[in-house]
SENU-892519 format. One record per residue (C-alpha): residue number from 1; residue in one letter; x negated, y, z. Coordinates in Angstrom, 1 decimal. Layout:
REM residues N
<vodren NUM,A,<X,Y,Z>> ...
This chain:
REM residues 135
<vodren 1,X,<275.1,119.4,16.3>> <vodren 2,X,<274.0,117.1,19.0>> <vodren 3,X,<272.2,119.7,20.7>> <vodren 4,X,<270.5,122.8,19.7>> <vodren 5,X,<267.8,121.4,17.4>> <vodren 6,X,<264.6,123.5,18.2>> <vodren 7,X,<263.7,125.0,15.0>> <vodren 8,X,<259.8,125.0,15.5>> <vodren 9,X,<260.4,121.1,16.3>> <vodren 10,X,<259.4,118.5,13.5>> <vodren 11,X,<262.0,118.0,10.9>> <vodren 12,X,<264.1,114.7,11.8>> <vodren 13,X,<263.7,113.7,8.0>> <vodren 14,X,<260.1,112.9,9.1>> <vodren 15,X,<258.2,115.0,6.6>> <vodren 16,X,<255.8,116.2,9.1>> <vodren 17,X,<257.1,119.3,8.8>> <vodren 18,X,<258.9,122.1,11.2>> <vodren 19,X,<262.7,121.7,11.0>> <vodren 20,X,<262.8,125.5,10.4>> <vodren 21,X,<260.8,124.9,7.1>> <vodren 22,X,<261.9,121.7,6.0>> <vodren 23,X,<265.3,120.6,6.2>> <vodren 24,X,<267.1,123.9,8.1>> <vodren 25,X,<266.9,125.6,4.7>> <vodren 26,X,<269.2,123.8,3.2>> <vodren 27,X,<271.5,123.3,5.9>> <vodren 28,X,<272.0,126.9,6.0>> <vodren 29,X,<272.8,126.8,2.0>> <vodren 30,X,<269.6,126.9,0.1>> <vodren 31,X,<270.3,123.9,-2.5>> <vodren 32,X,<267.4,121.1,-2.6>> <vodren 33,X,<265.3,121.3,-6.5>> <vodren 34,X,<265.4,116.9,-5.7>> <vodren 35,X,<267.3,114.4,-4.8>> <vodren 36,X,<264.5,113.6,-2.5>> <vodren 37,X,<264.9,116.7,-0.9>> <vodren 38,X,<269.0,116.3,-0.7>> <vodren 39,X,<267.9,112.4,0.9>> <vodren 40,X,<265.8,113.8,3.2>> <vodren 41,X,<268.1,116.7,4.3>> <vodren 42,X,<270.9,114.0,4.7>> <vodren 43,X,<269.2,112.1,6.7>> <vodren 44,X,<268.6,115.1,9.3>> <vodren 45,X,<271.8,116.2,8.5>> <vodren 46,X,<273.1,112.7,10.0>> <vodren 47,X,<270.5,113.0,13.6>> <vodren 48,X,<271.2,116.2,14.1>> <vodren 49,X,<275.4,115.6,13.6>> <vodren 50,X,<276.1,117.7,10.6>> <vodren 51,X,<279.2,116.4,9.2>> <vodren 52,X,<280.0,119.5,7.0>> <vodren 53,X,<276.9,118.8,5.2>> <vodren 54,X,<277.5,115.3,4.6>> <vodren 55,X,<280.4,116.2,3.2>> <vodren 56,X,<279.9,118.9,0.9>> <vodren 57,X,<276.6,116.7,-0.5>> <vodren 58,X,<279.0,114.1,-1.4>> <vodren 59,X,<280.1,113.7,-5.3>> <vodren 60,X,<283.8,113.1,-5.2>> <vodren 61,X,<283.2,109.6,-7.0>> <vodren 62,X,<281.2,108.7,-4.1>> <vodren 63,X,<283.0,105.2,-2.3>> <vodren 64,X,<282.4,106.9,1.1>> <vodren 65,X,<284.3,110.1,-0.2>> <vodren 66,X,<287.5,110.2,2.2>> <vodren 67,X,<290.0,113.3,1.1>> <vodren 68,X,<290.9,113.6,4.6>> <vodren 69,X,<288.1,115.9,5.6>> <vodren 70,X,<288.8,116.1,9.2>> <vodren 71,X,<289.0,112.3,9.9>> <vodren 72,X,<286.1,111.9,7.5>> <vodren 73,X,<284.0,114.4,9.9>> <vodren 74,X,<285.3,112.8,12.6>> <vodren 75,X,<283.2,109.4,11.7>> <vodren 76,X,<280.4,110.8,10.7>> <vodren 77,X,<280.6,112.7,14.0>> <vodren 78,X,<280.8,109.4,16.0>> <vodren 79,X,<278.4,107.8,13.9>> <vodren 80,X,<275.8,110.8,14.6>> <vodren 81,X,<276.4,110.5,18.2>> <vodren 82,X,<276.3,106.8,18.7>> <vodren 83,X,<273.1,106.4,16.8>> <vodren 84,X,<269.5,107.2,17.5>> <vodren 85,X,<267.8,107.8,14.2>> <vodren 86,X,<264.5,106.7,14.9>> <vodren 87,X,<262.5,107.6,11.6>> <vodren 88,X,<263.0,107.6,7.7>> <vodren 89,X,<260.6,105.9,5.2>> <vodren 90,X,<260.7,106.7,1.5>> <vodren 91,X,<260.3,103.7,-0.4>> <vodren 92,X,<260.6,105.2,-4.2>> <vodren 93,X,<261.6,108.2,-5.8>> <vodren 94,X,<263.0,108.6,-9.9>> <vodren 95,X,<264.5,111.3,-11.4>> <vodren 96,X,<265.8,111.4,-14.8>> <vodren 97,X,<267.7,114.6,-15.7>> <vodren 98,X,<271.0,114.5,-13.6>> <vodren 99,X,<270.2,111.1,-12.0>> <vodren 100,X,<268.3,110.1,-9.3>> <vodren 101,X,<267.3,106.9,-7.5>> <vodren 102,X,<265.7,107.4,-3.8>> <vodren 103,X,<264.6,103.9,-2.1>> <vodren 104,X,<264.1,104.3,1.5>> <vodren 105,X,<263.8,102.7,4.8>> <vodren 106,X,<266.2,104.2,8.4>> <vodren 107,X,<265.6,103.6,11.4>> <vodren 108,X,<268.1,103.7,13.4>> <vodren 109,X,<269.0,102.3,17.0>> <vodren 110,X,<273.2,101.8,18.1>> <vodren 111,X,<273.9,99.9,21.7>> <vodren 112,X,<270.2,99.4,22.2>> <vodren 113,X,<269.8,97.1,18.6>> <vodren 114,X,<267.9,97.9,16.1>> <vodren 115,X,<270.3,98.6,12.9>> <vodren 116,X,<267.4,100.1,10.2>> <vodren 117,X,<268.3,99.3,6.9>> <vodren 118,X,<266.8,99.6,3.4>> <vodren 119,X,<269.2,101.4,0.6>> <vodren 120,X,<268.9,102.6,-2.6>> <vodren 121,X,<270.8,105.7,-3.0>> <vodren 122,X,<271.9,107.0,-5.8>> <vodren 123,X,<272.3,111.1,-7.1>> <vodren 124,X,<273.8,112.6,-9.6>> <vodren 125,X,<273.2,116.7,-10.0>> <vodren 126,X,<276.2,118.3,-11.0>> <vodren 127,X,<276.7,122.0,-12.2>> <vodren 128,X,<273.2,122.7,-10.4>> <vodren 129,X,<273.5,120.4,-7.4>> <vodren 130,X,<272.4,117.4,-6.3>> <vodren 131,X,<275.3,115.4,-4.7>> <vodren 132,X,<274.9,112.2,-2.9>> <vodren 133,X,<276.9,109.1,-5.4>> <vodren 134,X,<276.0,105.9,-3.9>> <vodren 135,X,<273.5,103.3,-2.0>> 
């Protein structure tokens, strides 16, 4: 992780929340019930420089999916450290059965330049877990 993320601290995922109630949960094992939970817990998993997480939330199919673990960690680890995630806006949410559609807004900051997009993101829950499949 960046640094020791103080757990009575708001939840990066910007649910108003404590991280220790919000997002840590899950980054500790508990699976999310949503893909809006699994977007949100990304998201943190991302500002607080949780590659393992990233990882394991990704569905194989995924186009960012890189077999090579380590080197896959390894850029989301630079990623993480280079960016300032500034805030998260949820857009849209549908779930139908196994899929999922989340449309958000991220803030994000890299080299002092605002680099926020808008995605879609797609989910798809597999044998009782929501996986990240696209965006």
């Amino acid at each position: 992780m960046k640094s020791e993320h103080d757990k009575t601290m708001p939840c990066p995922c910007q649910s108003g929340k404590q991280y220790e109630v919000c997002c840590q949960p899950f980054h500790l094992g508990k699976k999310p019930d949503t893909a809006l939970q699994l977007m949100r817990s990304r998201f943190a998993a991302y500002a607080l420089c949780m590659p393992d997480y990233i990882i394991h939330t990704t569905h194989p199919s995924s186009p960012q999916f890189c077999h090579d673990a380590k080197e896959w960690a390894q850029k989301i680890s630079e990623f993480s450290s280079h960016t300032e995630f500034k805030g998260l806006e949820i857009l849209g949410f549908q779930e139908n059965g196994s899929f999922a559609t989340v449309t958000f807004v991220a803030h994000l900051i890299q080299d002092k330049k605002d680099v926020s997009f808008t995605e879609k993101s797609y989910f798809e829950k597999v044998k009782g877990k929501w996986l990240y499949r696209s965006g």
